[in-house]
N, C-alpha and C positions, 0 to 999 in steps of 0.2 A: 089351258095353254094352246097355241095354234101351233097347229103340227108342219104349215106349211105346204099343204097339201093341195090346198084350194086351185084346180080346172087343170091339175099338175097330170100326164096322159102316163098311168101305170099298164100295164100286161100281166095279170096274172095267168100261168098254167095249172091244171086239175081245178077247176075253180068251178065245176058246178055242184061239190059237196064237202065236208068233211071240214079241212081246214081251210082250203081254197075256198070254199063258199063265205067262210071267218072272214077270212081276209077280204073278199073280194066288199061283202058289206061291210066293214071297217074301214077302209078305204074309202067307199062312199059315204060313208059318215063326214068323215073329215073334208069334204067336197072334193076329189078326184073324180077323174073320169078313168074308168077302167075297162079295158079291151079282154074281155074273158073267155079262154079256150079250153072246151074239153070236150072229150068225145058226142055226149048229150047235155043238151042244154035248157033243159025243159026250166030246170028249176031257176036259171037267170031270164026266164024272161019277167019284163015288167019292174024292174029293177031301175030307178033313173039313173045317167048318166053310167049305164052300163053296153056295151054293145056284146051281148056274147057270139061267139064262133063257135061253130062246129068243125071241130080238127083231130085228126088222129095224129098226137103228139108222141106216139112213137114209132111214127113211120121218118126216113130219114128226112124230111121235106115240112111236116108239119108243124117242127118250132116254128121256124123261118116263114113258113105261112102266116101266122099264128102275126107276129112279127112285122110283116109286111102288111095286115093288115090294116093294125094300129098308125102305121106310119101313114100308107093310101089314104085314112083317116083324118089325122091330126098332122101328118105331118115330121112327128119326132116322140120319141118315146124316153121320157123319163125315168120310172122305176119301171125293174123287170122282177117281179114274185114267181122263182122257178118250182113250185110248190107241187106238179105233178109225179106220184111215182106210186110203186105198190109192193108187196112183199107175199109171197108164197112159203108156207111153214113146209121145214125140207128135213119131216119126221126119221125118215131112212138114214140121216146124215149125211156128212163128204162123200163117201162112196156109191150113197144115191140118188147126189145131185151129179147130173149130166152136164156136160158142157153147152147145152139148148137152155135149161135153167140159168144156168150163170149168164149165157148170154141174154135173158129175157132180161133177168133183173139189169143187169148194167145197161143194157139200151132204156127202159120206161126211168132205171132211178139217176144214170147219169149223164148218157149220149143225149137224152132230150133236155135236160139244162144246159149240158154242152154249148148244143147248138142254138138252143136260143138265147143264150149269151151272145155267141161268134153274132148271129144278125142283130141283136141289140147292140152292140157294144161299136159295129159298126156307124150304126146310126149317132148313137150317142159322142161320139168323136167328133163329129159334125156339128154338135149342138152344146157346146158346153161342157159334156159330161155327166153323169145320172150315178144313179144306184141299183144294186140288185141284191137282191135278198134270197137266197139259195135255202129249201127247206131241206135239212139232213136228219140225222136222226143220234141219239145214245148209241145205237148200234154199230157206227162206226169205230167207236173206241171204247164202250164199257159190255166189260163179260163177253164179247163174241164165244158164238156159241155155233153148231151147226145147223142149228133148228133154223138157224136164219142166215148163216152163213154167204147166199150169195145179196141177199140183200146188205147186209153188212160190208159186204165186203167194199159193191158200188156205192154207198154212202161215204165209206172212208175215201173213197176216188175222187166224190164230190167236194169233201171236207179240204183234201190237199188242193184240189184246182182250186177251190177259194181264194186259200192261201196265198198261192203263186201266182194268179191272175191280182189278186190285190198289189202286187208289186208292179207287176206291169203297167196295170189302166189305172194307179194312182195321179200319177203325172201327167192322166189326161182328163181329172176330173170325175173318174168313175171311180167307185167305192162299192166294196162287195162283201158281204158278210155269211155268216152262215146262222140258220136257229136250228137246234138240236132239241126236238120235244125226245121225253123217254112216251111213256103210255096215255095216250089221249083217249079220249071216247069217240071214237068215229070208228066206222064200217072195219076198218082194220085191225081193231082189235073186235069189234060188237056186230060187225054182221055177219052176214050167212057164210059165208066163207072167211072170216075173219078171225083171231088168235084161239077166242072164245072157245068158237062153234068147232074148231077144228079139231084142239086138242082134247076138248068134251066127245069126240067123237074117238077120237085113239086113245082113248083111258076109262072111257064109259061113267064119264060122269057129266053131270048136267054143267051147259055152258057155265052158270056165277059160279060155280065152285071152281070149275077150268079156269078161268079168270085168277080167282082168289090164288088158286096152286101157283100159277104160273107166277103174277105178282111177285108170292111169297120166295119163291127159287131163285128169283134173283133179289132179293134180299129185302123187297116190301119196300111202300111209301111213304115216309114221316108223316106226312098231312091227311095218309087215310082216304085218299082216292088218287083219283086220272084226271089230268089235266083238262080241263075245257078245250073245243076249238075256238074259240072266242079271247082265252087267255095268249093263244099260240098268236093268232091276229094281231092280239095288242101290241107285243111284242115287233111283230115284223112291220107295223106302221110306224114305230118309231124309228127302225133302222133303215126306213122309207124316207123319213122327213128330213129336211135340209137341218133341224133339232140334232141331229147326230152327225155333220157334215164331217168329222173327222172322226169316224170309225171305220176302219176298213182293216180286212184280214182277218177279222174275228170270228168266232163260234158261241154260239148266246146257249146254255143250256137251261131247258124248263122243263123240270121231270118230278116234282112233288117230293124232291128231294132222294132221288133212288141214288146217284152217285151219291158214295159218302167219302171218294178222296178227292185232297186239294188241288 
């Protein structure tokens, strides 16, 4: 199937690992040229029709960089993959997350898709109209819990601007969607500061068993693992291609089956 993709100018953010990196080579797959921004860049270089950036995407200034480049470039920017953000495990709970914490996470998980929306969305008003692919998470709406509490909280912030921005920039061509993975394999749950390592660390057991416990607490995965980055990519190419031109306002969830209501 042609995705529709072909010399089509996307912007992905957090795209030098994890799921950003999925994306940013799925995208190229499908002949995109893609404009990639993240702090380092080592790993996109060498990449055809990739240009990466180096941009600090949560400085108030850096979507919009990030953004303007693409455009200085090409001109116009068609898909924007808001895919950059992070989460700190907040073992203390409510009362020992501070308000510096809460404001970390909401500026990396939702003031920087914000904003580089508001300079996409710009652009794209001028040209047609485009799409954007907003990366959220399960945690905005299943089990919230304190352990992640301010992460959670800015992904639901993310989920409603979805939402309500889908009503808006319908009418002028742009479509905006949301993917909600639950537990993928990347750095955030599997690296050195990631779910693993962390809570292997406040419970004194080895990280796979940390994993395993944790999984299991909230209520385990029907298929027996964690999501791919590569699964999460597929997904957000097709909510990229003109193949879905009428979806907007939506929330895609791919979690190996961990919600179990309808």
């Amino acid at each position: 199937m042609d995705l529709e993709l072909k010399d089509r100018i996307r912007v992905v953010t957090g795209a030098s690992k994890g799921i950003g990196l999925a994306v940013t080579r799925a995208l190229i797959a499908e002949g995109a040229v893609v404009v990639a921004g993240a702090r380092t860049i080592e790993s996109l270089h060498g990449i055809e029709r990739v240009t990466p950036v180096a941009v600090d995407l949560g400085s108030p200034t850096g979507p919009g960089q990030l953004v303007k480049r693409a455009i200085d470039d090409h001109g116009r920017i068609d898909v924007l993959v808001n895919n950059v953000g992070g989460v700190r495990l907040r073992l203390k709970g409510f009362l020992g997350t501070s308000d510096d914490d809460f404001a970390w996470a909401m500026n990396i998980n939702f003031f920087a898709a914000m904003r580089a929306t508001r300079a996409a969305v710009t652009n794209m008003m001028g040209h047609g109209g485009g799409a954007i692919v907003n990366i959220a998470s399960v945690n905005a709406f299943f089990q919230p819990d304190t352990g992640t509490i301010d992460y959670g909280a800015a992904k639901a912030a993310l989920v409603n601007l979805t939402k309500a921005l889908s009503q808006e920039l319908g009418p002028h061509g742009i479509r905006i969607n949301d993917v909600s993975p639950g537990p993928v394999s990347t750095d955030l749950w599997l690296g050195d500061d990631g779910v693993a390592k962390t809570v292997a660390k406040a419970t004194g057991v080895d990280p796979e068993t940390a994993r395993k416990n944790v999984l299991a607490s909230i209520g385990g995965l029907p298929t027996g693992r964690m999501t791919t980055p590569e699964e999460v990519a597929t997904l957000v190419v097709m909510l990229a291609s003109l193949r879905t031109a009428n979806v907007t306002g939506s929330n895609y969830v791919i979690d190996g089956g961990l919600i179990k209501t309808l």
